[in-house]
Structures are given as C-alpha cells and as structure tokens.
C-alpha positions as CSV (number, residue, x, y, z in Angstrom):
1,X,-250.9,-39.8,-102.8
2,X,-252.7,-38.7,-99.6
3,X,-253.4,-41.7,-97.3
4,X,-256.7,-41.5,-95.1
5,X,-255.5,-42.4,-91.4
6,X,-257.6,-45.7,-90.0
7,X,-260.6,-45.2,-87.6
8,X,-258.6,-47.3,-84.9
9,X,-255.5,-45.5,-85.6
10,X,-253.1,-48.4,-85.9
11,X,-250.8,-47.7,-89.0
12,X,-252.0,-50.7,-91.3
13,X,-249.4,-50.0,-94.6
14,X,-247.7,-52.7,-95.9
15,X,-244.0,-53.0,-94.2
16,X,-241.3,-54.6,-95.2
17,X,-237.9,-54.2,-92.4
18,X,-234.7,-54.9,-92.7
19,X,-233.6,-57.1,-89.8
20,X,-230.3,-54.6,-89.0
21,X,-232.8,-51.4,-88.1
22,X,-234.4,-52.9,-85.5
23,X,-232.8,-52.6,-82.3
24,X,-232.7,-55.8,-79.4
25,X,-234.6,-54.9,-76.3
26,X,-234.8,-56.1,-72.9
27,X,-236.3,-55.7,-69.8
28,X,-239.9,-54.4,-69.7
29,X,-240.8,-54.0,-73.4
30,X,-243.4,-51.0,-73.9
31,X,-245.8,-52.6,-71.1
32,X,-246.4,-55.6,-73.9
33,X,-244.0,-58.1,-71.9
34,X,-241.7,-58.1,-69.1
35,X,-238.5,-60.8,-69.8
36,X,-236.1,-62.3,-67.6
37,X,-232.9,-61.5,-67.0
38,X,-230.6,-62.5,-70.3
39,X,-233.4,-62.7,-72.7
40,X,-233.6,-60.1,-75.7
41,X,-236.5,-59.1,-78.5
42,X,-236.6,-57.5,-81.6
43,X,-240.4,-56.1,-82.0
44,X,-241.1,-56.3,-85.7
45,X,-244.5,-55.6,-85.2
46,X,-247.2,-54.8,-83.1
47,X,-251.2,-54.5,-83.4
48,X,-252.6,-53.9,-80.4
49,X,-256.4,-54.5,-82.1
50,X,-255.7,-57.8,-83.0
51,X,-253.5,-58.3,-80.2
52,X,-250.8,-59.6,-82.1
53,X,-247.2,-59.4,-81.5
54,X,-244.5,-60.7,-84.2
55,X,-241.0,-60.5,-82.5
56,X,-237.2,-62.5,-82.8
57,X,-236.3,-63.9,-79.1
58,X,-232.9,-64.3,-78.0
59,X,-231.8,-66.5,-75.6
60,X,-228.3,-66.3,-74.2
61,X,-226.3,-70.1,-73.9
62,X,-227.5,-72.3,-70.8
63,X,-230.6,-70.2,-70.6
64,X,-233.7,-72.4,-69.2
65,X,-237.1,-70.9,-70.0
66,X,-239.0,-72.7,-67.1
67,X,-242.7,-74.2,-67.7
68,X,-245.1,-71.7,-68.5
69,X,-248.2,-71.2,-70.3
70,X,-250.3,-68.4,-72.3
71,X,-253.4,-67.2,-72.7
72,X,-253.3,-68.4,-76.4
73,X,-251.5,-70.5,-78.6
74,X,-248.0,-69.5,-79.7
75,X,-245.9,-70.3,-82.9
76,X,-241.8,-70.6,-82.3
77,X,-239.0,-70.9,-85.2
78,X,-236.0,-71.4,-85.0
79,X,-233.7,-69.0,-86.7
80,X,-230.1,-69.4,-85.0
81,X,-228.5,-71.7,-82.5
82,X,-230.6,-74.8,-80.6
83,X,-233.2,-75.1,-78.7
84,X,-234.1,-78.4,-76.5
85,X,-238.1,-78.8,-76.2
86,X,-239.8,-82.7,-75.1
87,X,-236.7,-84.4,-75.8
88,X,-236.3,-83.0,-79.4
89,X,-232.9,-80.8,-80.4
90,X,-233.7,-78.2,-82.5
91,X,-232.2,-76.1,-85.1
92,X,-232.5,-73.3,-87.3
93,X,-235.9,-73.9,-89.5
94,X,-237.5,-76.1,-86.5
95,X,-240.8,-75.3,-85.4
96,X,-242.8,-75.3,-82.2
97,X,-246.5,-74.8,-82.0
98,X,-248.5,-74.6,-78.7
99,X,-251.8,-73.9,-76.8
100,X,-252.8,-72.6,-73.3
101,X,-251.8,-75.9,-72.0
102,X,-248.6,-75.8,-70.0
103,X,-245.5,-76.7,-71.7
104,X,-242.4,-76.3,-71.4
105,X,-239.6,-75.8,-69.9
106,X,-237.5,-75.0,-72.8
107,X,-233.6,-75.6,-72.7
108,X,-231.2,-73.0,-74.6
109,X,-227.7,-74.6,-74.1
110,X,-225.7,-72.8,-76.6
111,X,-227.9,-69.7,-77.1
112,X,-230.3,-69.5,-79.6
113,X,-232.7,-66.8,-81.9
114,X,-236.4,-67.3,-82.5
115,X,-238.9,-65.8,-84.5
C-alpha cells in the first residue's frame, strides 16, 4: 500500500525503535542543540513542526549541569543511575517537570541516563 507523503514533509508513521539502533551523540547535534563536554543523546525523535524533541541524556559521573532555563517547559525521567535536583536524590523511574523559570543546577555524581 502506497502512502501519500505529508504537505509539511515530516515523516508522520507510527515508529516503534529499538533502544540498541540508535547511536549516542555528542557535540553539536544536527543544529537542534549544542552539549557540553561529557554529555551524550540518543535522538529518538524529532518534529521540527511541532518543535518537539524526544531524546535519552547521558550524563557522565560528577557531571554538574549548572542553572539554566528554557524557552518551555521540559519533562526529565530517570532511566539509569542518580540524579541530585532541590535536595531530592533520584533514581531510575523519578521524574522532573519544569517551566521557563530558572532551575537548576542539576548534580550527576555517579553518572546517570534520562529520557
């Protein structure tokens, strides 16, 4: 079955990715963000009309990701390791949701993966 390609040109089919086929980046990734030294991604997706961006951070032990902020809220779990945010110690399954208030900085002492 033939599939009609969309007006905006974005492929919109359902996905479904195996964690193991999608490669860690770093550096400057595809002009969407530029990380810091260290710091890894895994882009699962990306839909640039929408704006939306669903990757896996990882943060190498003793990393400190200083206070920042965004231009719009943000949703972190955690999948692997701990993460130290406003006094709390955080494990796999933890959760951190924030505006485009400043916040952070966020304390990685013995490494840790986030979705």
């Amino acid at each position: 079955m033939a599939t009609k390609k969309p007006k905006d040109g974005f492929d919109h089919r359902f996905k479904a990715i195996h964690d193991r086929e999608v490669p860690w980046e770093s550096d400057d990734i595809r002009g969407l963000l530029k990380l810091p030294p260290g710091v890894k991604v895994k882009v699962l997706n990306y839909d640039p009309v929408m704006k939306r961006l669903d990757m896996k951070q990882r943060f190498p032990a003793g990393y400190v990701e200083p206070a920042h902020t965004h231009r719009s809220w943000h949703s972190i779990l955690v999948t692997r390791g701990r993460m130290c945010v406003a006094g709390k110690d955080l494990r796999a399954g933890d959760y951190v949701f924030g505006w485009d208030i400043p916040h952070g900085p966020y304390e990685y002492p013995d490494g840790c993966e986030v979705f």
